[in-house]
N, C-alpha and C positions, 0 to 999 in steps of 0.2 A: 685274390683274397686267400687266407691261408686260415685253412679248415681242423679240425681235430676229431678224429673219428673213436668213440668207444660204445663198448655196450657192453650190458646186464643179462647175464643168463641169454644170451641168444639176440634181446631186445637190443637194436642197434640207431644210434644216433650222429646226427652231424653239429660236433657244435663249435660256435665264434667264440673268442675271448669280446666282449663289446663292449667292454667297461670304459674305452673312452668314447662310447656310445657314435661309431664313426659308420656304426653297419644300418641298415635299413634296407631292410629287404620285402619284393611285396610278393604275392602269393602264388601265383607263377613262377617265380626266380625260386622260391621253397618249393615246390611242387616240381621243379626241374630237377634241383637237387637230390632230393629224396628218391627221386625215378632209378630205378638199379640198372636200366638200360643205356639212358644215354644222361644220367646226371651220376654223384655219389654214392647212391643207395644208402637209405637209412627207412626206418621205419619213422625217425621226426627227427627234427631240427632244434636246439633250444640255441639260446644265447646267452651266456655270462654278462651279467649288465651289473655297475655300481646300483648301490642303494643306501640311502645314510641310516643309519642305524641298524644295520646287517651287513653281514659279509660279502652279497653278493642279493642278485634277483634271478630267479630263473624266467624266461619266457621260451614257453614250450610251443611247435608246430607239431599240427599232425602232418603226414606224408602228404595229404591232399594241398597241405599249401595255407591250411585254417592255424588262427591260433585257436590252440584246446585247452583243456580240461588240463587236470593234474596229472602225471607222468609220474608215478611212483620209481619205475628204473632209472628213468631221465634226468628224476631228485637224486640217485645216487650217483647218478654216469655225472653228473655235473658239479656235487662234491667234491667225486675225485679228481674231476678234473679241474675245480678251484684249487685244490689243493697243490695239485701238479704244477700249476700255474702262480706258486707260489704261496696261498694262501693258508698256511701252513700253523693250523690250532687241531686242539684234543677234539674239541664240539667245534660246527661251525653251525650258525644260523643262518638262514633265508627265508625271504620272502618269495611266492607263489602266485599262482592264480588265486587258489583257495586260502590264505592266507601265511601263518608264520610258520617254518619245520624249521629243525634243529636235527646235525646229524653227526655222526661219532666213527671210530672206525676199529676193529676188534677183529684178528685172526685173517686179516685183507681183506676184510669185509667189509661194505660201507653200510650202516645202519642207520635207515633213513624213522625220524617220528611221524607219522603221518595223523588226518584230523581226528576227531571226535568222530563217533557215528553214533547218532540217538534213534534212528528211523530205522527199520526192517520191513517192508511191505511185503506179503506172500501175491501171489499173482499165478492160480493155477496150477499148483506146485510147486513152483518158480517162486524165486525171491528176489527183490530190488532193494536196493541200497545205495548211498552215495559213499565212497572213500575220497574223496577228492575228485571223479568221474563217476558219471553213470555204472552202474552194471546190475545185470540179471546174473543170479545163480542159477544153472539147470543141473538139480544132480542126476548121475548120469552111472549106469553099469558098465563096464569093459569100454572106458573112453577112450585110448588108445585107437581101436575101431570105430569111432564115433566121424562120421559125416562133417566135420565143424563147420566147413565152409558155408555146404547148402542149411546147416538148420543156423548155424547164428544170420546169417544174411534174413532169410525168412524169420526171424525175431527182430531183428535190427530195425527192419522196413516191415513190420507188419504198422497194424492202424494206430495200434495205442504208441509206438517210438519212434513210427517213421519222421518226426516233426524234430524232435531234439537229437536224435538218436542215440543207442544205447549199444555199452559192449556188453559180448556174452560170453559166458565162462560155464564151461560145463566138468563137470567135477564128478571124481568119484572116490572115495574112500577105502583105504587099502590098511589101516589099521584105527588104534583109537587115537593116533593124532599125527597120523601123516593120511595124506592127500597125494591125488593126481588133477590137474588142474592143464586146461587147455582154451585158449581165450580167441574169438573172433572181436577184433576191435575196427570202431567207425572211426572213419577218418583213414585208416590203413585200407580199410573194406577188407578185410582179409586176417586169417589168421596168422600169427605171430606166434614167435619161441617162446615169446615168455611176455607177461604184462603185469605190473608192479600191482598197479590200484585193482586191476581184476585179483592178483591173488590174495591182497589183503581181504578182497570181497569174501573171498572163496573159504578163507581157511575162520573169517569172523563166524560167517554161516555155518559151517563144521561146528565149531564152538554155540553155536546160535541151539543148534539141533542136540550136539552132545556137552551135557556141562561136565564141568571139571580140568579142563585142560588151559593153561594161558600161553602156552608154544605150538606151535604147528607145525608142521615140516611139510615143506609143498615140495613138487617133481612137476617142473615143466620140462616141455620138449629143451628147452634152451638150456634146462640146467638145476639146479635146488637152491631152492628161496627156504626162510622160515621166517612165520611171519609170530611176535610177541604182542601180549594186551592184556590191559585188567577189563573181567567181565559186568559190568557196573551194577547190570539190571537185565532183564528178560532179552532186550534187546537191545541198549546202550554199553557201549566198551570205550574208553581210555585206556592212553601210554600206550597206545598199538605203533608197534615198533615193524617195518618191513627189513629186511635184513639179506643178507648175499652179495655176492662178486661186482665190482664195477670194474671194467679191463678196459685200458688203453690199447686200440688196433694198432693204427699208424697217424699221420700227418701228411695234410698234404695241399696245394695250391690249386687253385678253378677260377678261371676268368667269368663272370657276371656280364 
């Protein structure tokens, strides 16, 4: 089978072209691949699949071998690599887990739309919200030094998320509209360089706490994102635009 590897600010994938939908893979076969020991290494999986009345469909794996949630870098690592694959427009749309995005591409960037968010839950300090995936905001002082591993695990799996589970993104602010932003995500169990839907979470909530700003500038370990939105209401935001690098690695062939 011949693979296509890219990733987003750090955030790394393995993805099929599927669109003559010839692939079928089950969750172990994904879960081998993703292993950086003795499979491809990625953090997930998606698949290029046809879909009539869009450009493309995305179906995203987490490394565990699960289909997940919404993949904000994954949405863009798979744009350009529609694109790369020929599929060659200004905008292109797709269809998702969470429904319909549309994405564009400015300065090599791929600029992914991502959903509405009408919900903000506070939780202890802490904030929940959906971008297309779960996530907790924990704002956080000198995150750089921050533990990620052991405190997102212990939120991840405590009582109230052990059942669906949730990624955690601990954040700290370093002016009045950039951010540092570091994400433990489920399904990887582990931290990551960089996660699309946690930073969207991250920089909504920046906005959420300080008004007046619709650009953000994120610093993940992976790399700089900047995430755009109009702010609607106290806690609803539209046209939240995720933004940054999608890079082709390499290509390459794996028997199944």
């Amino acid at each position: 089978m011949t693979f296509y590897k890219y990733q987003g600010t750090g955030n790394d994938f393995i993805i099929f072209d599927n669109r003559d939908s010839s692939i079928t893979l089950t969750t172990a076969q994904v879960n081998h691949l993703c292993d950086r020991k003795f499979g491809v290494g990625a953090d997930g999986l998606m698949l290029l699949n046809q879909q009539q009345g869009y450009d493309f469909e995305m179906v995203y794996y987490n490394a565990d071998g699960n289909e997940s949630t919404m993949c904000g870098n994954g949405g863009r690592c798979l744009t350009q690599f529609a694109y790369d694959m020929g599929i060659k427009k200004d905008t292109l749309k797709f269809i998702a887990i969470d429904g319909e995005h549309e994405a564009t591409f400015s300065d090599n960037w791929v600029n992914l739309k991502m959903k509405d968010v009408d919900t903000i839950i506070q939780n202890h300090g802490d904030f929940v919200l959906n971008t297309g995936s779960p996530h907790l905001v924990h704002p956080t002082s000198d995150v750089m030094n921050f533990d990620v591993y052991k405190m997102g695990r212990e939120i991840r799996y405590s009582d109230g998320f052990k059942a669906e589970g949730i990624n955690v993104n601990f954040v700290e602010s370093t002016d009045e509209d950039k951010i540092i932003v570091r994400t433990y995500e489920r399904g990887v169990e582990n931290e990551t360089l960089s996660c699309g839907t946690g930073v969207t979470a991250s920089a909504l909530i920046f906005a959420h706490n300080e008004n007046g700003f619709n650009r953000i500038e994120v610093t993940t370990l992976g790399g700089n994102l900047a995430v755009e939105f109009d702010k609607t209401g106290e806690k609803t935001f539209e046209n939240i635009w995720l933004c940054g690098p999608a890079t082709f690695v390499f290509k390459g062939e794996i028997e199944i």
